[in-house]
C-alpha positions in Angstrom: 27.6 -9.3 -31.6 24.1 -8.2 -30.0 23.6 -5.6 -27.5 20.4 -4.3 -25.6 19.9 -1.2 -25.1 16.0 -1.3 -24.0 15.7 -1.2 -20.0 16.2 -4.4 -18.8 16.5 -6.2 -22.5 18.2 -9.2 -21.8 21.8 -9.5 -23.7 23.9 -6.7 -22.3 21.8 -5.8 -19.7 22.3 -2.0 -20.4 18.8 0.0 -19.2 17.6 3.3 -21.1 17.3 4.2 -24.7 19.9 6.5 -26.2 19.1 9.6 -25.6 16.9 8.5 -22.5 17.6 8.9 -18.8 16.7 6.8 -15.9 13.7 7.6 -13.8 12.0 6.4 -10.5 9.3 5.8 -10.7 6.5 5.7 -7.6 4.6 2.9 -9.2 6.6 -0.6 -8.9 7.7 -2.8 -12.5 4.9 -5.3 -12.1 2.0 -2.6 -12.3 3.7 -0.3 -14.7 4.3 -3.3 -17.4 0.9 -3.4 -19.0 0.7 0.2 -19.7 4.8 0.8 -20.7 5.7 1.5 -23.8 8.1 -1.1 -24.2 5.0 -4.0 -23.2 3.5 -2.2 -26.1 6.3 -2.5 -28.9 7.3 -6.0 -28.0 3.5 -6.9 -28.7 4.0 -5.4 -32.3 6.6 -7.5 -32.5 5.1 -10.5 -31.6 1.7 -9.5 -33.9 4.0 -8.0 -36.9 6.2 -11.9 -36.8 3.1 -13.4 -37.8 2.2 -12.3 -41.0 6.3 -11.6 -41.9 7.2 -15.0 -41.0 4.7 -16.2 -43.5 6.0 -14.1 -46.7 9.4 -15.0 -45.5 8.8 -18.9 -45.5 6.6 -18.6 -48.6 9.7 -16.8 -50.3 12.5 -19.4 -49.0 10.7 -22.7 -49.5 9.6 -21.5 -52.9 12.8 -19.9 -54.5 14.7 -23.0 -52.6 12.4 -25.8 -54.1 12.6 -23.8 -57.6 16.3 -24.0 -57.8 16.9 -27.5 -56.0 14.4 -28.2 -58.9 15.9 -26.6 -61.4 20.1 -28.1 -60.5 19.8 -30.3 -63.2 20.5 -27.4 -65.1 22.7 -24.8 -64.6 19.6 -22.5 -63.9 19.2 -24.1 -60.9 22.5 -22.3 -59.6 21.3 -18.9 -60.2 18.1 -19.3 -58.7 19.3 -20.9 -55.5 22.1 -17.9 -55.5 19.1 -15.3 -55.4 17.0 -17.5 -53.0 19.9 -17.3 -50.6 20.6 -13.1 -50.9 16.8 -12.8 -50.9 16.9 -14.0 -47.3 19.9 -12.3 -46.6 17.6 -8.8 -47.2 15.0 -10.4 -45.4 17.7 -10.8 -42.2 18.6 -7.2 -42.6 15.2 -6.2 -42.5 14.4 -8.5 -39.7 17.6 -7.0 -37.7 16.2 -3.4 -38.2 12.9 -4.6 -37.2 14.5 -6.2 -33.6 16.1 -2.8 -33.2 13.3 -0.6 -33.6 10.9 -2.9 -31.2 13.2 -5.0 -29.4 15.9 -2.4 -28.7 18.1 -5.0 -29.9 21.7 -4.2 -32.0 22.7 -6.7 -33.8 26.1 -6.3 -36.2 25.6 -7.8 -39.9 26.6 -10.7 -40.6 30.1 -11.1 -42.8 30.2 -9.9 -46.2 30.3 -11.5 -49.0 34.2 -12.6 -49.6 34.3 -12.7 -53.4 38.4 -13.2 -54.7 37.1 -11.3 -58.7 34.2 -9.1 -59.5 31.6 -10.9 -61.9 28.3 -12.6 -61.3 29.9 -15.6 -61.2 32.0 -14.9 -58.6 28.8 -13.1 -56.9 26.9 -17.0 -56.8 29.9 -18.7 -55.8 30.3 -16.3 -52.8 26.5 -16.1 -51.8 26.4 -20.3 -51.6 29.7 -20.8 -49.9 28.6 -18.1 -47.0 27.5 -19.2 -43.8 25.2 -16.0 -43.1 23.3 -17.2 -46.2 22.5 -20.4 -44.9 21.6 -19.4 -41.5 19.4 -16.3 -42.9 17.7 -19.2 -44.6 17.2 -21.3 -41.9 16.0 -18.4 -39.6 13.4 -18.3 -42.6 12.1 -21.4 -41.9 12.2 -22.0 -38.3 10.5 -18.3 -37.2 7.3 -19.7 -38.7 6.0 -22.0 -36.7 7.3 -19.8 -33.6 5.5 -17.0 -34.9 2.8 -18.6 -34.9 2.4 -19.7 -31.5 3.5 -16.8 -30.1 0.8 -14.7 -32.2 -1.9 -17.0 -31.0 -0.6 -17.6 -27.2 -0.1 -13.6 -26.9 -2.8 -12.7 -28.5 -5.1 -15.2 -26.1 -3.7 -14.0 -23.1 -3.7 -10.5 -24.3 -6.8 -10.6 -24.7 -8.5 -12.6 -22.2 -6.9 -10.7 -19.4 -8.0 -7.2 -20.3 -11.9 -8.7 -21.2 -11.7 -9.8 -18.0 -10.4 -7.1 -16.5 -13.0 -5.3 -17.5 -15.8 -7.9 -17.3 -17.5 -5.2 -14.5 -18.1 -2.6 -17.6 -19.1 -5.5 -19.5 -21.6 -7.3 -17.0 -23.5 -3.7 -17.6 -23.7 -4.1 -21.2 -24.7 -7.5 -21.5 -28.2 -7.2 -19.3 -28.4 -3.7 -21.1 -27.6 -4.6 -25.1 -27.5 -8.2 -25.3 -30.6 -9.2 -22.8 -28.3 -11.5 -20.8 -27.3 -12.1 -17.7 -23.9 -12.1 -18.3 -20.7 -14.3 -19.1 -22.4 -17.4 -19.2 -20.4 -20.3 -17.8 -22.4 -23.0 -18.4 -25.8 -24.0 -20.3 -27.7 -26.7 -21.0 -31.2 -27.3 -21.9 -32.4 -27.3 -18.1 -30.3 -24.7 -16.5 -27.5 -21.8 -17.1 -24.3 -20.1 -15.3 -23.9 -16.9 -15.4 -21.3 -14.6 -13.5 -24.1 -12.2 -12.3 -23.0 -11.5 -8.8 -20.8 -9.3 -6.9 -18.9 -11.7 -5.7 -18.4 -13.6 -9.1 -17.8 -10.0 -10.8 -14.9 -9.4 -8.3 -13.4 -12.3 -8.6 -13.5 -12.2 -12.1 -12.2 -8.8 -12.3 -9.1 -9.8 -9.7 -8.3 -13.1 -12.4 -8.3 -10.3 -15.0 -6.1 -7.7 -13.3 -3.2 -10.6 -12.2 -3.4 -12.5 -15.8 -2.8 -8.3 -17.1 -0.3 -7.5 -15.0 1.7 -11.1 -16.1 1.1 -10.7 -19.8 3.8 -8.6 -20.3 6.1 -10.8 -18.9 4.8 -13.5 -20.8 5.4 -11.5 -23.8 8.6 -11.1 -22.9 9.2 -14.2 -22.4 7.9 -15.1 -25.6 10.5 -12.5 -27.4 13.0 -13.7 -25.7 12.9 -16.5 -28.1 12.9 -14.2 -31.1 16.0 -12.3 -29.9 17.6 -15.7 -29.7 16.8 -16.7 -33.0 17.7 -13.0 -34.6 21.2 -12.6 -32.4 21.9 -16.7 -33.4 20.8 -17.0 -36.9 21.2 -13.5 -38.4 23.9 -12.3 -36.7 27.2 -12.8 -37.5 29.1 -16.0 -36.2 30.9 -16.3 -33.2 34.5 -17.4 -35.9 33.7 -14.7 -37.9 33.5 -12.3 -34.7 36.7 -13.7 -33.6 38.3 -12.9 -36.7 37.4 -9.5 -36.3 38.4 -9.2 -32.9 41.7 -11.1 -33.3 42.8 -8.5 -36.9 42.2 -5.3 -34.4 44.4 -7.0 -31.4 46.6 -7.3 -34.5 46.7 -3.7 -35.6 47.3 -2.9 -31.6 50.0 -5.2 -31.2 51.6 -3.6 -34.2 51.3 -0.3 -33.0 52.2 -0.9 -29.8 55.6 -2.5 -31.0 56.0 0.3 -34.1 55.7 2.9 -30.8 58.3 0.9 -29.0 60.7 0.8 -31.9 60.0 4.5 -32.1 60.9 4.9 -28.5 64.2 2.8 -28.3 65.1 4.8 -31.8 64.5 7.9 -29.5 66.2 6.7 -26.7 69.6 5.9 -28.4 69.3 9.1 -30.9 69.2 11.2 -27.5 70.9 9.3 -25.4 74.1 6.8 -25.9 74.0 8.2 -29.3 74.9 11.3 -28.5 77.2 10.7 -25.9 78.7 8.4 -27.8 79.5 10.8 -30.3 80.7 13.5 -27.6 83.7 11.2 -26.5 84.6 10.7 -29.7 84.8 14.4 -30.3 86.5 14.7 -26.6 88.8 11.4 -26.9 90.0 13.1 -30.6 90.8 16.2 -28.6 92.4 15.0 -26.1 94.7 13.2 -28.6 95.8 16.5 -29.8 96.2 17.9 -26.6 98.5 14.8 -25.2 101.9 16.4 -26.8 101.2 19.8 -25.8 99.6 19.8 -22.7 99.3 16.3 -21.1 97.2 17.7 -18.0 94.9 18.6 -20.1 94.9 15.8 -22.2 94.7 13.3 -18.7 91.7 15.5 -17.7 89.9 15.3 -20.5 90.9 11.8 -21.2 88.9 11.1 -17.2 85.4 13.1 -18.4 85.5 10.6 -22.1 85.9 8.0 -18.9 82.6 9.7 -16.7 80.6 9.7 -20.0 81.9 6.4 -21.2 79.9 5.0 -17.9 76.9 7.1 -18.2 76.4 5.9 -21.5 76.8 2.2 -20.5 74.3 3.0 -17.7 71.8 4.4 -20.8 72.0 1.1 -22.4 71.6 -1.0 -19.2 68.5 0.9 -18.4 67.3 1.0 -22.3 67.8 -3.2 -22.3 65.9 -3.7 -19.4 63.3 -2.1 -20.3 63.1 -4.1 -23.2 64.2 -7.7 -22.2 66.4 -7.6 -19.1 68.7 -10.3 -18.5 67.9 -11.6 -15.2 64.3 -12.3 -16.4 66.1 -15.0 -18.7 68.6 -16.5 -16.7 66.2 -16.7 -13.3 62.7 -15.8 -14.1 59.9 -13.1 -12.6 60.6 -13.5 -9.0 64.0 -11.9 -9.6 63.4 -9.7 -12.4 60.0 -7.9 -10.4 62.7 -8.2 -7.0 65.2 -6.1 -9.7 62.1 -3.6 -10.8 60.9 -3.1 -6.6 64.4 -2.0 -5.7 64.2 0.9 -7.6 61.1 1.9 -7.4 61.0 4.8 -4.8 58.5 3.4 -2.2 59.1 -0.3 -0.1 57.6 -2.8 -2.6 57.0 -6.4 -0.9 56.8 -9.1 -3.8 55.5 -12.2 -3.7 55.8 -14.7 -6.3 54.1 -18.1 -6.0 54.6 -20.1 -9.5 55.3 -23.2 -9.5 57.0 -23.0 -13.0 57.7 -20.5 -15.7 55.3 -19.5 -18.1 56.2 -18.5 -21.8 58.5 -16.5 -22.5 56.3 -14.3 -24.1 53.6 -14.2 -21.4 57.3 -13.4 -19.1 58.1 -10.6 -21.0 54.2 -9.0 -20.7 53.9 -9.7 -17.5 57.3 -8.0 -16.5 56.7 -5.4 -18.4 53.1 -4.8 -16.9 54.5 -4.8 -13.1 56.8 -2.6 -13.9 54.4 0.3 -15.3 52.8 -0.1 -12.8 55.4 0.5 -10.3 56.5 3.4 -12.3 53.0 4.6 -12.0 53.8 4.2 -8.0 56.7 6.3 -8.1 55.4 9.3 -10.2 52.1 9.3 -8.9 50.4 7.5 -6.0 52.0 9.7 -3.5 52.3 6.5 -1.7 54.7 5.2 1.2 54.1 1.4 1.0 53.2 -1.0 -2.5 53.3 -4.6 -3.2 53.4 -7.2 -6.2 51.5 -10.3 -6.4 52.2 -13.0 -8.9 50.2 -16.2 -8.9 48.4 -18.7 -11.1 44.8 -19.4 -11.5 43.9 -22.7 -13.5 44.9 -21.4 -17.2 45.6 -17.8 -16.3 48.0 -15.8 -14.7 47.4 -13.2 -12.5 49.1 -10.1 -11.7 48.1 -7.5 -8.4 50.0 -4.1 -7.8 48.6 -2.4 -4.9 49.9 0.6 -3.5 48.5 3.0 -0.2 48.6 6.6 -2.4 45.8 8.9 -3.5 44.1 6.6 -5.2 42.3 8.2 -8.5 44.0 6.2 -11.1 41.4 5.6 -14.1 41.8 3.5 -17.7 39.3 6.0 -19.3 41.3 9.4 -19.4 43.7 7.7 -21.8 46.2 7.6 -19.2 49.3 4.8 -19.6 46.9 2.8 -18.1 44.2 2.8 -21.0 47.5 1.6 -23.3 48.6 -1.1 -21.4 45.0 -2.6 -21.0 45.1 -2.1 -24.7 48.3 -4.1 -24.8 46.8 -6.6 -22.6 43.8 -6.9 -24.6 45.8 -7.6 -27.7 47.2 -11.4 -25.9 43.4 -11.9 -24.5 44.7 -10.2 -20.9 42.6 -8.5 -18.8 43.3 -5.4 -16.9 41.0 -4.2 -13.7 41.9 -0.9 -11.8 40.0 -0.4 -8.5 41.6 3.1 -7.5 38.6 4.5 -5.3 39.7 8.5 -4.7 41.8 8.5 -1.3 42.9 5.2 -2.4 44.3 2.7 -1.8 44.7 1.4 -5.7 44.6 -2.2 -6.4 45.2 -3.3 -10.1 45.1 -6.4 -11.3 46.0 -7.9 -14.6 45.1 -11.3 -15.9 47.2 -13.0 -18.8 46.4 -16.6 -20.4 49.1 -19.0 -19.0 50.8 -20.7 -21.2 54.3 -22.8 -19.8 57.5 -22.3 -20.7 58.1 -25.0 -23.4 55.4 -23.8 -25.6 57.9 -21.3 -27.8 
């Protein structure tokens, strides 16, 4: 994965350096680009690729042809192994290199997966890994761009600022060098020169535009390199996947280790406990029914109170788990369940024209419904409603709600946890809760239907 984090450097798009903060500035882009100091390190990089490139290839082609060379015998093996990890260090270099001038962050690549410790091991891993290959390859294509960019950049470079200042040099020449200046043309009858005002001017204007565009040609021209350095020595888009599918992973278990936490709590302190209260009351009103059955009837009716309270506790804990009616008739009943009690009017609307998974169900349900919690301890609000619909492969989700507005995923709120857990199944969550309100948030979950299981 590559960021930027140059002003304006393509990938992420995100301006400033660290530590930097943005400025106006009175002069516009165009005439500050020749003279900025980010013109000035993307031309080292262009002038630095050139002779790099060329101890790079040298190495790769070498060290490759050595040990395709040498196959025939098990040297060969060993040599190929260290040609590869020599371009490996070369890519590390090179991605240090785009950082420092590019203001480009690149990750490394994946490691080196060897299964035992031993050289080996160490060879076989090196030659099976894609960054080796790729590291090589970089190796031998940056060459020939080097060299055009050196010589294009360095031409244009060049030429613009001579011209630029051809009015400096039009007084040396008729000083120093006896001439009349640039000379155009010349034959053995007659010469050009650019010896006029006019000419000098116009000269000078050529020079100032082709200045003021070499930056962005150089830009252009790095542009290319940032390619090759973000595609090549990098790491690759499976392996990033990986990655980001083993921490959705750890959230997903963490998120269901919390919930098994939280039903374990619930029951301890809840049905649990009253539970074991009519026990204890229903054992006492046993002794009491010989020797005072009024008191034994009364007590026998407050085992019956709790006996419902607790049934109401496990109701309320299995709905908010898995609740019934989103089985048996699906997310336009269940949400219709989840807006009744919510404390403000909740209008739903739900336009699917079949179920999704079960799975996706069960998020979804569960992400309306924190939501309209949210509603009902927060917002402050007198009016919300749900939105349900599908978009191609997705499902979408939209709570709004007319309250104070002010609700934000960064303050590690519930909010930041359930965009975790939406994150964790590819979802999406956007909250767009101005302060004053009104808050909209909208979730987005992959759709899958309700036969895949």
């Amino acid at each position: 994965m590559a960021t930027e984090y140059g002003q304006g450097y393509g990938l992420d798009g995100r301006p400033g350096f660290p530590g930097s903060t943005e400025r106006r500035h009175r002069l516009p882009a165009a005439l500050r680009a020749p003279v900025e100091g980010r013109t000035w390190r993307e031309l080292g990089y262009v002038l630095l690729s050139l002779p790099i490139s060329i101890l790079l290839f040298t190495y790769a082609v070498t060290m490759v042809s050595l040990g395709a060379g040498l196959l025939v015998t098990f040297l060969g093996i060993p040599v190929l192994a260290a040609a590869l990890a020599g371009c490996r260090g070369f890519g590390a270099l090179e991605r240090l290199r785009a950082r420092a001038l590019l203001g480009m962050e690149v990750a490394d690549p994946e490691p080196l997966r060897m299964k035992k410790p031993g050289a080996m091991a160490w060879m076989g891993a090196v030659l099976k890994s894609g960054a080796s290959w790729r590291a090589l390859l970089y190796a031998v294509l940056h060459l020939p761009w080097a060299v055009f960019s050196f010589v294009f950049a360095v031409n244009v470079w060049v030429l613009g600022w001579a011209l630029l200042t051809y009015p400096l040099w039009f007084w040396v020449f008729p000083m120093y060098a006896g001439q009349d200046g640039i000379q155009l043309y010349g034959d053995e009858t007659h010469r050009v020169y650019l010896d006029n005002p006019f000419e000098i001017t116009v000269t000078a204007l050529v020079g100032l535009l082709l200045t003021i565009a070499t930056p962005w040609i150089v830009r252009a021209l790095t542009m290319v390199d940032r390619l090759l350095v973000h595609g090549l020595l990098g790491p690759s888009r499976l392996a990033s996947r990986v990655v980001e599918l083993e921490s959705d992973r750890g959230v997903v278990v963490d998120t269901a280790a919390a919930d098994l936490r939280r039903i374990e709590r619930d029951l301890h302190d809840g049905a649990q406990a009253r539970l074991v209260a009519l026990a204890m009351d229903l054992g006492l009103a046993k002794e009491k029914l010989q020797e005072d059955p009024e008191t034994a009837v009364r007590m026998v009716d407050e085992a019956h109170g709790e006996v419902k309270t607790a049934l109401q506790e496990l109701r309320d804990l299995a709905r908010g788990i898995h609740p019934a009616v989103l089985t048996d008739r699906g997310l336009d009943a269940a949400l219709s369940a989840v807006a009744s009690r919510c404390t403000v009017p909740v209008q739903v609307e739900v336009d699917l024209a079949e179920r999704p998974a079960p799975a996706i169900e069960g998020i979804a349900y569960f992400t309306v419904s924190e939501l309209l919690q949210n509603v009902s301890k927060h917002a402050r609000a007198t009016w919300a409603g749900v939105e349900v619909w599908r978009t191609e492969n997705r499902l979408m989700l939209q709570v709004v709600d007319n309250g104070v507005g002010g609700a934000d995923t960064s303050q590690g709120s519930g909010l930041a946890g359930l965009a975790e857990r939406l994150d964790a199944v590819d979802g999406i969550l956007v909250v767009d809760s101005p302060a004053g309100g009104p808050t909209r948030v909208t979730a987005e979950l992959p759709w899958r239907g309700a036969h895949v299981r």
